[in-house]
PDB file with SEQRES, HELIX, SHEET and CRYST1 records, atoms N, CA, C and O in Angstrom:
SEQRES   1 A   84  UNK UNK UNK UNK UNK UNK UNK UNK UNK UNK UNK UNK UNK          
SEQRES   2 A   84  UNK UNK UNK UNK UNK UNK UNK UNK UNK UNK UNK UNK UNK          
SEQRES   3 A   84  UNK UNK UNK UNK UNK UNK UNK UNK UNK UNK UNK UNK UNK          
SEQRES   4 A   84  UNK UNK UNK UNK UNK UNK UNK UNK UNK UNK UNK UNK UNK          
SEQRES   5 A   84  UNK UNK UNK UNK UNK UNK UNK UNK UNK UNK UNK UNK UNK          
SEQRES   6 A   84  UNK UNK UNK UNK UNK UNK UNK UNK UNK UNK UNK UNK UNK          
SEQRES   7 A   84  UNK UNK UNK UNK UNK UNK                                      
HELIX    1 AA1 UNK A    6  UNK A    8  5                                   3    
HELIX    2 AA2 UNK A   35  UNK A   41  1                                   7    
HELIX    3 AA3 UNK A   45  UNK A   47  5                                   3    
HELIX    4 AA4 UNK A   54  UNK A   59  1                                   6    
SHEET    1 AA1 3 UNK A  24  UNK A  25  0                                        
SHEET    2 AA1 3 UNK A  77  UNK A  83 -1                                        
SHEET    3 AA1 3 UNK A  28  UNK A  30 -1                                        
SHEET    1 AA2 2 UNK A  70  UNK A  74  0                                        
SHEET    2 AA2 2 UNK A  77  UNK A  83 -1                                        
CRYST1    1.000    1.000    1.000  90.00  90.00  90.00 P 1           1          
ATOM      1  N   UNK A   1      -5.388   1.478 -26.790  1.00  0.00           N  
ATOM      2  CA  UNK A   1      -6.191   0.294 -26.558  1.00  0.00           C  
ATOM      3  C   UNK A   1      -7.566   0.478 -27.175  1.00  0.00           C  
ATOM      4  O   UNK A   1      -7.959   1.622 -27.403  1.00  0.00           O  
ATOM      5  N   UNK A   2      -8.587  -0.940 -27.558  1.00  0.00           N  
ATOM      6  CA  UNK A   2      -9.229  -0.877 -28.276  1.00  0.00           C  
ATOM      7  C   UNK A   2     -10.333  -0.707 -27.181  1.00  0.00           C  
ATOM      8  O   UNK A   2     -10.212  -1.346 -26.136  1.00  0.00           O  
ATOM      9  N   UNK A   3     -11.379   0.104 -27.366  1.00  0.00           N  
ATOM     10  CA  UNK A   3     -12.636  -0.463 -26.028  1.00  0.00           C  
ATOM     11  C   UNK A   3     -12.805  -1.745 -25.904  1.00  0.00           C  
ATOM     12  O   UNK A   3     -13.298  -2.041 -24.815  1.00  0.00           O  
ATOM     13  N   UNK A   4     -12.597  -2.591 -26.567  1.00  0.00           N  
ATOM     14  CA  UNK A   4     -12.784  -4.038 -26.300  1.00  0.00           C  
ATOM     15  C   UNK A   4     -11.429  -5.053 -25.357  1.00  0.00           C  
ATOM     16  O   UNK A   4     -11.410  -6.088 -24.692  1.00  0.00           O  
ATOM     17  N   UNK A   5     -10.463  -4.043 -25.791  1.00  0.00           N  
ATOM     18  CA  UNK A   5      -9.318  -4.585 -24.729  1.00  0.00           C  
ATOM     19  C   UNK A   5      -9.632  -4.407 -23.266  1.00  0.00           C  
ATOM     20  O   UNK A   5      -9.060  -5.166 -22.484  1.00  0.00           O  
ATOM     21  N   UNK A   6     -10.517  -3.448 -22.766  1.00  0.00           N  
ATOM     22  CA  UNK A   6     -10.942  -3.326 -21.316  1.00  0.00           C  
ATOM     23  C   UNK A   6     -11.827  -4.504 -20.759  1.00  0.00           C  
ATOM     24  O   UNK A   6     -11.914  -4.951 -19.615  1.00  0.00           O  
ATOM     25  N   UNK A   7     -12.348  -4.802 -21.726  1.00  0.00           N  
ATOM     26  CA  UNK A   7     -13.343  -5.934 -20.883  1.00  0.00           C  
ATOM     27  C   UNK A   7     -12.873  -7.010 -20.494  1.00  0.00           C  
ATOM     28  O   UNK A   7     -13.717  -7.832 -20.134  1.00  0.00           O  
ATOM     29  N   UNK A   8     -11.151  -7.501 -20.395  1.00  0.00           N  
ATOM     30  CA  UNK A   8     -11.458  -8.234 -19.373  1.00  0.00           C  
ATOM     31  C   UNK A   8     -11.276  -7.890 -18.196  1.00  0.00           C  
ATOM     32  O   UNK A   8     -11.115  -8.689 -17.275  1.00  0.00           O  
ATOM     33  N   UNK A   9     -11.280  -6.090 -18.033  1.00  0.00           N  
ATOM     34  CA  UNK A   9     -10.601  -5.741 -16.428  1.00  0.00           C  
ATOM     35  C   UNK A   9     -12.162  -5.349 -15.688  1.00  0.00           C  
ATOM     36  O   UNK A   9     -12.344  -4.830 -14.586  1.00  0.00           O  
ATOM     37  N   UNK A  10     -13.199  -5.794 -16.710  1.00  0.00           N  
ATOM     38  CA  UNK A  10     -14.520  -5.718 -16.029  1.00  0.00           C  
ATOM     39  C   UNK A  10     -15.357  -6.257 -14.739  1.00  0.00           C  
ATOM     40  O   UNK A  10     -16.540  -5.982 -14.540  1.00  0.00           O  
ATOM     41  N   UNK A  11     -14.514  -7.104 -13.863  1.00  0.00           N  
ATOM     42  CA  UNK A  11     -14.687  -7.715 -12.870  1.00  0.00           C  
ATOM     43  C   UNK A  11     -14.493  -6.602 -12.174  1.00  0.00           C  
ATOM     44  O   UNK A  11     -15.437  -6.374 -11.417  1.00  0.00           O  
ATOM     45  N   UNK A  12     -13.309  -5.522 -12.120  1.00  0.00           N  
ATOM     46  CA  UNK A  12     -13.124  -4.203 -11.415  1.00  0.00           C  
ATOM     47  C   UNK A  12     -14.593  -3.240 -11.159  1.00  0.00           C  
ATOM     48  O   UNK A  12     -14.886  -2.591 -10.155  1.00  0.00           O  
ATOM     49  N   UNK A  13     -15.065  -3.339 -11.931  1.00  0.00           N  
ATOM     50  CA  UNK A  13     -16.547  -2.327 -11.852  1.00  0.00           C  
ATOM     51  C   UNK A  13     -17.618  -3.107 -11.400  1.00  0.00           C  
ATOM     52  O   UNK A  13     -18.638  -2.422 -11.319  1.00  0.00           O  
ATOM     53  N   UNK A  14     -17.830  -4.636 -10.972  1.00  0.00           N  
ATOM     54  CA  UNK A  14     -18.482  -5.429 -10.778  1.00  0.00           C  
ATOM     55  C   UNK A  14     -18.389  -5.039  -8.841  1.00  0.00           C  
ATOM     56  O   UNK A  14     -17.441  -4.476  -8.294  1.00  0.00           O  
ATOM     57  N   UNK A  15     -19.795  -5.594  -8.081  1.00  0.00           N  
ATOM     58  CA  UNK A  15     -19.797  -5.830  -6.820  1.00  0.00           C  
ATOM     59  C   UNK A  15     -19.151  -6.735  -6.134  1.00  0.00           C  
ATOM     60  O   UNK A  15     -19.122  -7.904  -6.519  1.00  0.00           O  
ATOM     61  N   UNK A  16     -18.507  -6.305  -4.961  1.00  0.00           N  
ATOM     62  CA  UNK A  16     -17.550  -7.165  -4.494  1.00  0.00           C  
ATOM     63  C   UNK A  16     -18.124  -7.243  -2.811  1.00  0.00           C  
ATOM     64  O   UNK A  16     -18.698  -6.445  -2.070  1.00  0.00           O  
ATOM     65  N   UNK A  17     -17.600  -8.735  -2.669  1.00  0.00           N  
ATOM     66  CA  UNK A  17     -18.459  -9.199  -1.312  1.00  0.00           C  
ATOM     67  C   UNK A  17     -17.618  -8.623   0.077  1.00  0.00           C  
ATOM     68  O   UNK A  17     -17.903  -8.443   1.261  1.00  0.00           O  
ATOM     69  N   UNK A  18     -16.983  -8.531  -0.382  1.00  0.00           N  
ATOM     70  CA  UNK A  18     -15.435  -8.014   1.035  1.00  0.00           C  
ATOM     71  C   UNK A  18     -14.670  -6.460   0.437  1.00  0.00           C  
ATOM     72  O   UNK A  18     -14.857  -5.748  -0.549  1.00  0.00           O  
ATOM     73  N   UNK A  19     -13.876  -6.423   1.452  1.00  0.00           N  
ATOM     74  CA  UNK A  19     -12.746  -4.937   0.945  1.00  0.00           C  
ATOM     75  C   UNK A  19     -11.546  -5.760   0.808  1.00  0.00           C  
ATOM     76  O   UNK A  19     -10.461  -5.521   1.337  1.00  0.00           O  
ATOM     77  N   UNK A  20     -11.798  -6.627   0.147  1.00  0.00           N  
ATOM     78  CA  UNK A  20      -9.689  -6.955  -0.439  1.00  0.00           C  
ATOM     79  C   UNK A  20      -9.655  -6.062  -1.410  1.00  0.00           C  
ATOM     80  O   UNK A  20     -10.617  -5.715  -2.095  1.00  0.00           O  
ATOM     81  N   UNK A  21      -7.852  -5.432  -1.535  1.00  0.00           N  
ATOM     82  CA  UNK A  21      -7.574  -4.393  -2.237  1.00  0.00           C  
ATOM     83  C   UNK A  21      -7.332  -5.413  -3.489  1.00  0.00           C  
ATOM     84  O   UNK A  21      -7.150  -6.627  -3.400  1.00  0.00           O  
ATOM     85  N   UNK A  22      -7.376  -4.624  -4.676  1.00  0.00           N  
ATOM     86  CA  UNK A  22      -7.350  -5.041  -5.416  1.00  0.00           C  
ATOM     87  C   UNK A  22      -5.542  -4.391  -6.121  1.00  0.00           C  
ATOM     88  O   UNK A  22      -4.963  -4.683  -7.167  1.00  0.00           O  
ATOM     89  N   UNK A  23      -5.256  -3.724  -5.308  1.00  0.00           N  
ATOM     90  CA  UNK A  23      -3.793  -3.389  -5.399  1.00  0.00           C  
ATOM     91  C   UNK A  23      -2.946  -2.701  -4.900  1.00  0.00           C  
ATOM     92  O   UNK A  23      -3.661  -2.124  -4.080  1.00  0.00           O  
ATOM     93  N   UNK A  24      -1.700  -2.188  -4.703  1.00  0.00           N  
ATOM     94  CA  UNK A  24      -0.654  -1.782  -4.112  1.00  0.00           C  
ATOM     95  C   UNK A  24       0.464  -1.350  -4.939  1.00  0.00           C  
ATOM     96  O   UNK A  24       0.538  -1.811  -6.078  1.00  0.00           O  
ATOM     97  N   UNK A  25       1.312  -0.560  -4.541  1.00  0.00           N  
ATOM     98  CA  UNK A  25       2.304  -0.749  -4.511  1.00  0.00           C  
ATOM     99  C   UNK A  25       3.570  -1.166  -3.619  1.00  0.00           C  
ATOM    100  O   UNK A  25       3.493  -0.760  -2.459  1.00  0.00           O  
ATOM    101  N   UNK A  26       4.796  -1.946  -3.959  1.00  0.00           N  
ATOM    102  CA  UNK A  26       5.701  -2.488  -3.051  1.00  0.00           C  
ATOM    103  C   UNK A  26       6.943  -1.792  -3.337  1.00  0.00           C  
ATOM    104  O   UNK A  26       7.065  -1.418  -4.503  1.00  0.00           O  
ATOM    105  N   UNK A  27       7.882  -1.537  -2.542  1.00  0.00           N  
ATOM    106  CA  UNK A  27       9.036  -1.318  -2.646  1.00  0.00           C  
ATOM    107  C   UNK A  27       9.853  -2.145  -1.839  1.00  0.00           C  
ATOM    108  O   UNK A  27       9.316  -2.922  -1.048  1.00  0.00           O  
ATOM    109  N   UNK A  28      11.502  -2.053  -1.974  1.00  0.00           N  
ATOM    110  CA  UNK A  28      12.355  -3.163  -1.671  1.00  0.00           C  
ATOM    111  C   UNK A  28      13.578  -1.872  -1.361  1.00  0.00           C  
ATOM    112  O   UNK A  28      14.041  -1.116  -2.214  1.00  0.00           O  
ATOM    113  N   UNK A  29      13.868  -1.896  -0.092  1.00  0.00           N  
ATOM    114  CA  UNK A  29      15.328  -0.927  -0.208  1.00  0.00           C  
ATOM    115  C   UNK A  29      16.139  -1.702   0.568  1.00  0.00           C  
ATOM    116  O   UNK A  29      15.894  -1.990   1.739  1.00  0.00           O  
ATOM    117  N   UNK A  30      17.387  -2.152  -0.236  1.00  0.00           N  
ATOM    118  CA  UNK A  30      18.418  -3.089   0.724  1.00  0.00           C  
ATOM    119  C   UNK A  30      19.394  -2.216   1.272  1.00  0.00           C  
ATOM    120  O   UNK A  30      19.581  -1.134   0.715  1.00  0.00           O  
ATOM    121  N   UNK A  31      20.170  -2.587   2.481  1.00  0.00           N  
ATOM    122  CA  UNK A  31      20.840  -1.604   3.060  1.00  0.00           C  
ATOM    123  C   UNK A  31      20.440  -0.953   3.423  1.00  0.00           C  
ATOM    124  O   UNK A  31      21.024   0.072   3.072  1.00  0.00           O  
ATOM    125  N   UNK A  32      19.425  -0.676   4.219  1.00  0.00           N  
ATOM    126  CA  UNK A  32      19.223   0.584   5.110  1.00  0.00           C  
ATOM    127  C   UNK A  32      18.069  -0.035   6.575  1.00  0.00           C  
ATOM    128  O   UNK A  32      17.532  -1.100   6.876  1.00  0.00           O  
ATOM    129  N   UNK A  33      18.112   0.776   6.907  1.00  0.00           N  
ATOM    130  CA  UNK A  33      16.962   0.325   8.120  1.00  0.00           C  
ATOM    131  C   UNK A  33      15.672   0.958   7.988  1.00  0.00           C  
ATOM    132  O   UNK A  33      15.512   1.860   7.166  1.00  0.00           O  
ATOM    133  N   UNK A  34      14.790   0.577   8.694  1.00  0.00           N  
ATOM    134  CA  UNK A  34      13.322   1.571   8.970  1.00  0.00           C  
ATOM    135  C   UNK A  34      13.437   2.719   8.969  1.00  0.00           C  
ATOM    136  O   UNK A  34      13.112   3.444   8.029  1.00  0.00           O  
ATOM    137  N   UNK A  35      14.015   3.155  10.228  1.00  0.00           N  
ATOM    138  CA  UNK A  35      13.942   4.355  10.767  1.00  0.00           C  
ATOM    139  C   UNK A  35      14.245   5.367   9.774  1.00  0.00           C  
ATOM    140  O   UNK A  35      13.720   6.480   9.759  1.00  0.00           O  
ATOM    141  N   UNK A  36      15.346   4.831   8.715  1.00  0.00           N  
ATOM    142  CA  UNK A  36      16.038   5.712   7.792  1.00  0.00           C  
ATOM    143  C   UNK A  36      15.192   5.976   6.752  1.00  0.00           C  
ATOM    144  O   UNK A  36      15.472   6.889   5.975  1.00  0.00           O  
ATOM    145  N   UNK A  37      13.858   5.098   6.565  1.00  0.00           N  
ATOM    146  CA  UNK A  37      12.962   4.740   5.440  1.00  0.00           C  
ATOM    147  C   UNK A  37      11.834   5.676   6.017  1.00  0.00           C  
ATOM    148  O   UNK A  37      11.335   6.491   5.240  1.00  0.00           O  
ATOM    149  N   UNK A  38      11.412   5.626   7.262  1.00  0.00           N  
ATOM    150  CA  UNK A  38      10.720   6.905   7.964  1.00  0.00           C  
ATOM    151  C   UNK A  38      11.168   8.027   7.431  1.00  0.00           C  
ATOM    152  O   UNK A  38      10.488   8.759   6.712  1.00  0.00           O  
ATOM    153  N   UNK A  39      12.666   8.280   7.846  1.00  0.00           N  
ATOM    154  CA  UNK A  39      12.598   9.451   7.743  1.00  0.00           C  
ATOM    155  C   UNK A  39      12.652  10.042   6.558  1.00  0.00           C  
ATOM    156  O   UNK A  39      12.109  11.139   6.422  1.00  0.00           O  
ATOM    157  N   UNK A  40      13.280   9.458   5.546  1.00  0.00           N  
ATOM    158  CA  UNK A  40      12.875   9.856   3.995  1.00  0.00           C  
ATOM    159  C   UNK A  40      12.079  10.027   3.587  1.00  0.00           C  
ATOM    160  O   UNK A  40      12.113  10.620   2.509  1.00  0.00           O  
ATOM    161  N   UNK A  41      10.688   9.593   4.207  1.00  0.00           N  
ATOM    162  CA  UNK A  41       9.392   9.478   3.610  1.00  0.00           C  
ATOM    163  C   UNK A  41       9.062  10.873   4.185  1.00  0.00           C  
ATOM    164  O   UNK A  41       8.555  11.812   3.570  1.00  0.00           O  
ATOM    165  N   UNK A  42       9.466  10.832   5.553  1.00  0.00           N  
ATOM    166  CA  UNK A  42       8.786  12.136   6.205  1.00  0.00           C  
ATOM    167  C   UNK A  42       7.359  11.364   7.313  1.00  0.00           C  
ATOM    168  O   UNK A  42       6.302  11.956   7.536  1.00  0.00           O  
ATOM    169  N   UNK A  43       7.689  10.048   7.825  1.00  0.00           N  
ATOM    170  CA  UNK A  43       6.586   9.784   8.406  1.00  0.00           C  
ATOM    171  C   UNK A  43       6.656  10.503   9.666  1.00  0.00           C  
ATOM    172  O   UNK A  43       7.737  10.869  10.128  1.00  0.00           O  
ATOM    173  N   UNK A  44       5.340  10.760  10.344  1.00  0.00           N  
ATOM    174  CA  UNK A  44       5.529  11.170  11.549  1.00  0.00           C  
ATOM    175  C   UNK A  44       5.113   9.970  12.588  1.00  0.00           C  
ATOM    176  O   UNK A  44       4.100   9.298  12.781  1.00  0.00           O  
ATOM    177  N   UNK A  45       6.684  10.070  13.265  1.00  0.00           N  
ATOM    178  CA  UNK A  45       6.864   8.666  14.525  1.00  0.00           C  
ATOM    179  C   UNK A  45       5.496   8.690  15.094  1.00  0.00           C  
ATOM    180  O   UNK A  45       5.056   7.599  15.457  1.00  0.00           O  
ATOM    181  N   UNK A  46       4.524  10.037  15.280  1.00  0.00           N  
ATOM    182  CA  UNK A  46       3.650   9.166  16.078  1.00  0.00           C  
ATOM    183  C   UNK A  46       2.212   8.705  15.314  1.00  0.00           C  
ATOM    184  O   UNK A  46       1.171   8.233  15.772  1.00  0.00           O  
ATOM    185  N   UNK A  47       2.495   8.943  14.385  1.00  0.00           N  
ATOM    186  CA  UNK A  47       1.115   8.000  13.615  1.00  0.00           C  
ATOM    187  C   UNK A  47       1.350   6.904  13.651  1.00  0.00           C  
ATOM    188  O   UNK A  47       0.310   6.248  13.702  1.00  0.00           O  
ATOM    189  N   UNK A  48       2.510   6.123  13.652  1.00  0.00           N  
ATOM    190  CA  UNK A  48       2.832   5.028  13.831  1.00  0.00           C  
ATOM    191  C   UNK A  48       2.342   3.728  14.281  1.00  0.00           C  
ATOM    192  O   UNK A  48       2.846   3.521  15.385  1.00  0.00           O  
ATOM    193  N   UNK A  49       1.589   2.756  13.933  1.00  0.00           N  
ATOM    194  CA  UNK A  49       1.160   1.700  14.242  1.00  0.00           C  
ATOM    195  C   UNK A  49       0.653   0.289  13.684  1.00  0.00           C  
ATOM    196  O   UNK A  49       0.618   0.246  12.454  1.00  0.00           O  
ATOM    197  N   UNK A  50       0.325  -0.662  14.229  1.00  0.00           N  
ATOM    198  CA  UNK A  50       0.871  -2.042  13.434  1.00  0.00           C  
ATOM    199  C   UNK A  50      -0.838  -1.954  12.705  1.00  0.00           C  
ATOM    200  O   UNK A  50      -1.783  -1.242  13.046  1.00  0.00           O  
ATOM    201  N   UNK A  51      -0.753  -2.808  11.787  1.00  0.00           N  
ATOM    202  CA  UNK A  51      -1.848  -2.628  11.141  1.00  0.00           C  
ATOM    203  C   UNK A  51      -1.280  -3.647   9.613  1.00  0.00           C  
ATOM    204  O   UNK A  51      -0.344  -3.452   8.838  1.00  0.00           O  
ATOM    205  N   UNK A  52      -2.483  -4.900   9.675  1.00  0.00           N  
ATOM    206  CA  UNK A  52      -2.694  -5.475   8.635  1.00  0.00           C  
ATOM    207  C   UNK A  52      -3.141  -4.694   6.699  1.00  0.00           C  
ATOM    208  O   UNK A  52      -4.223  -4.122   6.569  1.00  0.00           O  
ATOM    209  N   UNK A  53      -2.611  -4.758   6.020  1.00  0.00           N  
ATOM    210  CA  UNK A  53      -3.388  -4.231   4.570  1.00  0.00           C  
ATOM    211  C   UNK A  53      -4.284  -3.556   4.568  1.00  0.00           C  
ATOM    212  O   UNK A  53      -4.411  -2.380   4.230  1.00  0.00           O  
ATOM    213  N   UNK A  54      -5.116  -4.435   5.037  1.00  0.00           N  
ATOM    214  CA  UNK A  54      -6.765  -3.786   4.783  1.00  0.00           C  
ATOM    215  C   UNK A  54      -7.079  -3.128   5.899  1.00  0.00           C  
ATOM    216  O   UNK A  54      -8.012  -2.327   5.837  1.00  0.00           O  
ATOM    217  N   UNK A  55      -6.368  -3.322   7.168  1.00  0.00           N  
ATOM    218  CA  UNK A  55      -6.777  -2.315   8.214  1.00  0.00           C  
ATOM    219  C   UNK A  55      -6.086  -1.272   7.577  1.00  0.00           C  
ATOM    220  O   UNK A  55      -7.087  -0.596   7.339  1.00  0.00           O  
ATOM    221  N   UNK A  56      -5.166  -0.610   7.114  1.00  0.00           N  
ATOM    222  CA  UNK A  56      -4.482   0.665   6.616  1.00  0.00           C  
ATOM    223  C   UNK A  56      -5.288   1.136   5.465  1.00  0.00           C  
ATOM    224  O   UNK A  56      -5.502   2.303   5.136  1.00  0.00           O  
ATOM    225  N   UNK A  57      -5.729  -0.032   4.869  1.00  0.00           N  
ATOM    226  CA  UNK A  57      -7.050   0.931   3.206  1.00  0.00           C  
ATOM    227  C   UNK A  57      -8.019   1.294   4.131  1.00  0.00           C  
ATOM    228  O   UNK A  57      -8.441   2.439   3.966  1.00  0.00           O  
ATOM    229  N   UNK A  58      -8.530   0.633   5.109  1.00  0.00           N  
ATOM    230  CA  UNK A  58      -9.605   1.435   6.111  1.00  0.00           C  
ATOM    231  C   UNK A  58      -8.916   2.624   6.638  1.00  0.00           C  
ATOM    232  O   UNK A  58      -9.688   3.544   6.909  1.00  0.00           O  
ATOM    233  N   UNK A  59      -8.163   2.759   6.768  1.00  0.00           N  
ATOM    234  CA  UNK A  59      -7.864   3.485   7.662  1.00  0.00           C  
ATOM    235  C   UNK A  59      -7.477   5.332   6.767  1.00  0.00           C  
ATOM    236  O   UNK A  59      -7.262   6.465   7.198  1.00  0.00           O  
ATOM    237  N   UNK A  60      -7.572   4.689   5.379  1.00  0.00           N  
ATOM    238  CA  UNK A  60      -7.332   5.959   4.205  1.00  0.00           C  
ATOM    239  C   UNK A  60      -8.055   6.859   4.395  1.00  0.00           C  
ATOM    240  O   UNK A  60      -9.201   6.476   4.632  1.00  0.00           O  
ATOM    241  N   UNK A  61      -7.904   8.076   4.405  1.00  0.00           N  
ATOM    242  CA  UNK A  61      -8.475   9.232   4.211  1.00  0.00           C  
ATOM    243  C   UNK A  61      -8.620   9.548   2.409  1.00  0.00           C  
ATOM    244  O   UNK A  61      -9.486  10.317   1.990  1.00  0.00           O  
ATOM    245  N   UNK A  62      -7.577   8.784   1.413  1.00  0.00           N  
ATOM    246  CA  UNK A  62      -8.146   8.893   0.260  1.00  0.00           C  
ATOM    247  C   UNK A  62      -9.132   8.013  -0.403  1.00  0.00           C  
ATOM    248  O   UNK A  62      -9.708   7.076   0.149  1.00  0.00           O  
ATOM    249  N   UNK A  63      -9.273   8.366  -1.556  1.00  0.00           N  
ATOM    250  CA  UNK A  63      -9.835   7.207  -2.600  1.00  0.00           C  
ATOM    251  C   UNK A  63      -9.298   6.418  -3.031  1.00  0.00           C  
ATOM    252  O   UNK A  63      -9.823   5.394  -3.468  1.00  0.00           O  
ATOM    253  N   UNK A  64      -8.120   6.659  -3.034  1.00  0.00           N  
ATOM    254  CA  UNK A  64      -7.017   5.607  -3.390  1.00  0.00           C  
ATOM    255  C   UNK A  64      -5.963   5.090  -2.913  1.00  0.00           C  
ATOM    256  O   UNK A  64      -5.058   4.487  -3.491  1.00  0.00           O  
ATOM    257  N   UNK A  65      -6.151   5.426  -1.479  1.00  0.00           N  
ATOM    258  CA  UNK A  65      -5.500   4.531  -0.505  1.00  0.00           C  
ATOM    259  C   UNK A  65      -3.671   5.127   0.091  1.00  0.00           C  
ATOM    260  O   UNK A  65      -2.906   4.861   1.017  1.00  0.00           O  
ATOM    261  N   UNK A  66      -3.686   5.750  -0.738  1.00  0.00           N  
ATOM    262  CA  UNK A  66      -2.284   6.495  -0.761  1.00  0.00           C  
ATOM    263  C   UNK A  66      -1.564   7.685  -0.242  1.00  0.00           C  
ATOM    264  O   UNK A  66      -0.686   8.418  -0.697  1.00  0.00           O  
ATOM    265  N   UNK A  67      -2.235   7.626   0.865  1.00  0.00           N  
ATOM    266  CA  UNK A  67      -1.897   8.159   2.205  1.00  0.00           C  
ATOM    267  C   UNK A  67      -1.393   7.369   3.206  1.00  0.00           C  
ATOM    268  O   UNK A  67      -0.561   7.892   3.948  1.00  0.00           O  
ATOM    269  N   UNK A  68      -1.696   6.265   3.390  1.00  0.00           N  
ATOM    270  CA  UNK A  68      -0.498   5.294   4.678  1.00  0.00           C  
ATOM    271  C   UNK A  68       0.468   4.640   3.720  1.00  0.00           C  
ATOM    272  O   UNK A  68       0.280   4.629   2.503  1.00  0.00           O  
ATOM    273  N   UNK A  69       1.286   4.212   4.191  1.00  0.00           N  
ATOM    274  CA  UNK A  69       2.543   3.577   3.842  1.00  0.00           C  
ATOM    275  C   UNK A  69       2.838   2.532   4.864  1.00  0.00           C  
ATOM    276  O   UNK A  69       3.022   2.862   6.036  1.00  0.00           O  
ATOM    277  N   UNK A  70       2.880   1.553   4.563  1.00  0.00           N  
ATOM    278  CA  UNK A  70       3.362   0.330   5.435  1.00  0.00           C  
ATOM    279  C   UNK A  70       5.140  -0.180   5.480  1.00  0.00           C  
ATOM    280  O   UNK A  70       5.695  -0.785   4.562  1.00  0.00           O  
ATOM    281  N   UNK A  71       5.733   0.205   6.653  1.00  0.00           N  
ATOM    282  CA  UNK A  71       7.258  -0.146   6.661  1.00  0.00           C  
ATOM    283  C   UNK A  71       7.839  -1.531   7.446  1.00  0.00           C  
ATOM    284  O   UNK A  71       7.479  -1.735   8.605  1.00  0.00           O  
ATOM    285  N   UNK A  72       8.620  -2.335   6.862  1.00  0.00           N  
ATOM    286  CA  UNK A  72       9.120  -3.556   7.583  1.00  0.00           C  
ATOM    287  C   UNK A  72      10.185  -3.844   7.056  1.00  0.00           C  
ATOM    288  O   UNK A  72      10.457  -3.852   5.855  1.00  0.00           O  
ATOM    289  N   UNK A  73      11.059  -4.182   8.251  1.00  0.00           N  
ATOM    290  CA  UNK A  73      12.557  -4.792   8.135  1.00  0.00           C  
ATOM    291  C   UNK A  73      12.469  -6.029   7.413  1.00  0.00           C  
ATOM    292  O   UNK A  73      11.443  -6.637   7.717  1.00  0.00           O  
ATOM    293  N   UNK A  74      13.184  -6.619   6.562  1.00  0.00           N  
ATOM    294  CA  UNK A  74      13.341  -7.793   6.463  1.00  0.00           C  
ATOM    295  C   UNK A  74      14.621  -8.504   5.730  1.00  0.00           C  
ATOM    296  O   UNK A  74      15.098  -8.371   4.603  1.00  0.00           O  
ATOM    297  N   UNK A  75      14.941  -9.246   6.758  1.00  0.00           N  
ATOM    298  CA  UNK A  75      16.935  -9.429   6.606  1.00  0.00           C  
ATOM    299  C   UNK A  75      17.215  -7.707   6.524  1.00  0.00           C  
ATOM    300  O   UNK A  75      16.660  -6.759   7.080  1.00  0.00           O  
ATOM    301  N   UNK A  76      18.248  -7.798   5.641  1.00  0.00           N  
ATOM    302  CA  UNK A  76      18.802  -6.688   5.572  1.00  0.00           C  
ATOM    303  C   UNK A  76      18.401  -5.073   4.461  1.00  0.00           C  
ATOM    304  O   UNK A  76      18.961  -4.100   3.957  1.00  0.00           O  
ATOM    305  N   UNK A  77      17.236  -5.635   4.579  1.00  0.00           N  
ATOM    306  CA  UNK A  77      16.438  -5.029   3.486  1.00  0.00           C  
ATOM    307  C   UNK A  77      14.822  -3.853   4.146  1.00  0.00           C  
ATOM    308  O   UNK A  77      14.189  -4.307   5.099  1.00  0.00           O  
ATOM    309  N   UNK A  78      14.559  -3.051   3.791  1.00  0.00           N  
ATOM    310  CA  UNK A  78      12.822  -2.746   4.323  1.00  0.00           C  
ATOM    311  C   UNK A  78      12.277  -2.547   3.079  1.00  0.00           C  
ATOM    312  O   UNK A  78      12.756  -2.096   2.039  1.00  0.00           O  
ATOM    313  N   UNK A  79      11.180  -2.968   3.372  1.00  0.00           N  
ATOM    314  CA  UNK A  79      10.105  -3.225   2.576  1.00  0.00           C  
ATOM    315  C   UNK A  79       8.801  -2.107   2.749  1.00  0.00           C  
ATOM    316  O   UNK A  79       8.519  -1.887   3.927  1.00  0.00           O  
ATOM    317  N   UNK A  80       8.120  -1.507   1.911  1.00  0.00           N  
ATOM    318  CA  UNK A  80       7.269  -0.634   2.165  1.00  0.00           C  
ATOM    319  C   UNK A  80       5.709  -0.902   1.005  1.00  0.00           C  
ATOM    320  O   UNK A  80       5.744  -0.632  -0.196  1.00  0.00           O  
ATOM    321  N   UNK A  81       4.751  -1.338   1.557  1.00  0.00           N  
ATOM    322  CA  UNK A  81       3.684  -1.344   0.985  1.00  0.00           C  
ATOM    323  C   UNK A  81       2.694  -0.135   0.622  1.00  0.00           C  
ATOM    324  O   UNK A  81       2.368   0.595   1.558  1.00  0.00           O  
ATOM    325  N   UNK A  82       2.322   0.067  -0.318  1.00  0.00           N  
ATOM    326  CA  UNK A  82       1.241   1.388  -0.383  1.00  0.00           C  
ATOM    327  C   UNK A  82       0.145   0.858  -1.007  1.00  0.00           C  
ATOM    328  O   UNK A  82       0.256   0.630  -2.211  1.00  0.00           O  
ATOM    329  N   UNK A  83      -1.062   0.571  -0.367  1.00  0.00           N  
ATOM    330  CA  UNK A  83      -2.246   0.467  -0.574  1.00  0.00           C  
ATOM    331  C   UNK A  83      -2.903   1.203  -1.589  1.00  0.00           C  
ATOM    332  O   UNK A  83      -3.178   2.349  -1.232  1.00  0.00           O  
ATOM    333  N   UNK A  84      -3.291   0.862  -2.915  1.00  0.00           N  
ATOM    334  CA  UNK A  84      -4.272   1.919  -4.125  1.00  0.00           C  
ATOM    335  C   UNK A  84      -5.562   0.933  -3.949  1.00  0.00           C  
ATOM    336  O   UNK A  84      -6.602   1.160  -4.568  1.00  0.00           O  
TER     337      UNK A  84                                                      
END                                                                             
């Protein structure tokens, strides 16, 4: 990339009035349940608790957010968010 191809991601280095993340990652695993998605990950049951997006980027011990993992059933599918 050219240095000039970055500038339009220059709003990123700019001041921001709130903590909305500016990204994530999502995953999609069909067929399986939570618990099974816990335990693959290696979560420990008792850190466990409900928590909106941005309460979990608060709640980071990194810089980049990628230490909690967010898990939810949905239909027959779980879904897992990771906050960057």
């Amino acid at each position: 990339m050219t240095p000039d191809s970055w500038s339009k991601y220059a709003w990123l280095d700019g001041p921001s009035s709130n903590d909305d993340l500016m990204a994530g990652c999502l995953g999609v695993i069909p067929g399986v349940d939570a618990a099974w998605v816990r335990r693959s990950l290696g979560v420990e049951e008792g850190s466990c608790r409900q928590a909106t997006v941005n309460e979990a980027w608060k709640l980071s011990e990194s810089d980049f957010g990628n230490d909690h993992i967010q898990i939810t059933a949905i239909g027959d599918a779980v879904v897992t968010y990771e906050p960057n």
